[in-house]
C-alpha positions as CSV (number, residue, x, y, z in Angstrom):
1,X,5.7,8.0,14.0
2,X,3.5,9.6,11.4
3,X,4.7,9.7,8.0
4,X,3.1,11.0,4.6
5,X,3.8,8.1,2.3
6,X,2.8,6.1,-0.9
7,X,1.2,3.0,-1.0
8,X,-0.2,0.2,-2.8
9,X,-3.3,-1.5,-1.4
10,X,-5.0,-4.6,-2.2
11,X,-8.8,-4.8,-1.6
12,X,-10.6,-8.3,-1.9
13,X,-14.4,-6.9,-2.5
14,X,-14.8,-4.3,-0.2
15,X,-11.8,-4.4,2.4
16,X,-8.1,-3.7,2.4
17,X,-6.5,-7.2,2.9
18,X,-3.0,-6.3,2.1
19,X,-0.6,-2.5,2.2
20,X,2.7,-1.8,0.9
21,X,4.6,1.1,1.5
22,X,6.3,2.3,-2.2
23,X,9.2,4.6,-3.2
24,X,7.1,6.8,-5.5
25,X,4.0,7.0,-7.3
26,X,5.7,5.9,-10.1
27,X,7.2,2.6,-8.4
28,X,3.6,1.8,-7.2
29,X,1.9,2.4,-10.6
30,X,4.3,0.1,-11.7
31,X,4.0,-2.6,-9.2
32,X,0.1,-2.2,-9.6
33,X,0.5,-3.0,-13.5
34,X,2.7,-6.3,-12.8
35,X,-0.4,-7.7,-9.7
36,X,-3.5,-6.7,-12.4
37,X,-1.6,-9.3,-14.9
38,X,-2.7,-12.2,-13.1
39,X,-6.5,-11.6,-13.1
40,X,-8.6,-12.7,-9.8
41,X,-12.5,-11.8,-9.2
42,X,-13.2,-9.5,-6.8
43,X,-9.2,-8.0,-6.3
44,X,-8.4,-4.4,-7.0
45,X,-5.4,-2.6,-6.3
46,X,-5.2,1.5,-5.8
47,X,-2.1,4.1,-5.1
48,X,-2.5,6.8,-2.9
49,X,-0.9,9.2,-1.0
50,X,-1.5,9.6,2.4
51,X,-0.6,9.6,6.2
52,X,0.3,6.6,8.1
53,X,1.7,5.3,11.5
54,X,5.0,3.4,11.3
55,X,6.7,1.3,13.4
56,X,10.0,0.5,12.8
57,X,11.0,-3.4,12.3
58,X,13.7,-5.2,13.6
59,X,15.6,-5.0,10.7
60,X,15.1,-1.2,10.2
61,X,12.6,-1.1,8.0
62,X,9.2,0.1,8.3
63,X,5.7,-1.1,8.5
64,X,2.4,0.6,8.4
65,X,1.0,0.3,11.7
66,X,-2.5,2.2,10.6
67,X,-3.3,4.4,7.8
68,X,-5.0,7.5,8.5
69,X,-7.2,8.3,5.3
70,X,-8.8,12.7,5.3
């Protein structure tokens, strides 16, 4: 299923290691705030809107299967 969606990515020098799917843009600003507190070389973290594939969990949430940047 493709889905528009917020989300919070974690990039260790130049590649995404780690993607959250967020409420809002507001949630993930926030949750971006709380990671930069504890500082680590070469880690950033970025919000963005965008498309994504989801696949549905076991317990009924989701999970981004691949993010489709334009």
């Amino acid at each position: 299923m493709i889905e528009h969606i917020v989300d919070l990515l974690m990039f260790v020098g130049p590649d995404i290691k780690e993607h959250r799917i967020q409420e809002s843009m507001s949630v993930c600003l926030k949750h971006r705030r709380e990671a930069t507190r504890v500082p680590a070389p070469n880690v950033q973290y970025k919000c963005i809107k965008s498309k994504a594939e989801l696949e549905k969990n076991i317990d009924g949430s989701y999970s981004i299967k691949s993010l489709i940047l334009e």
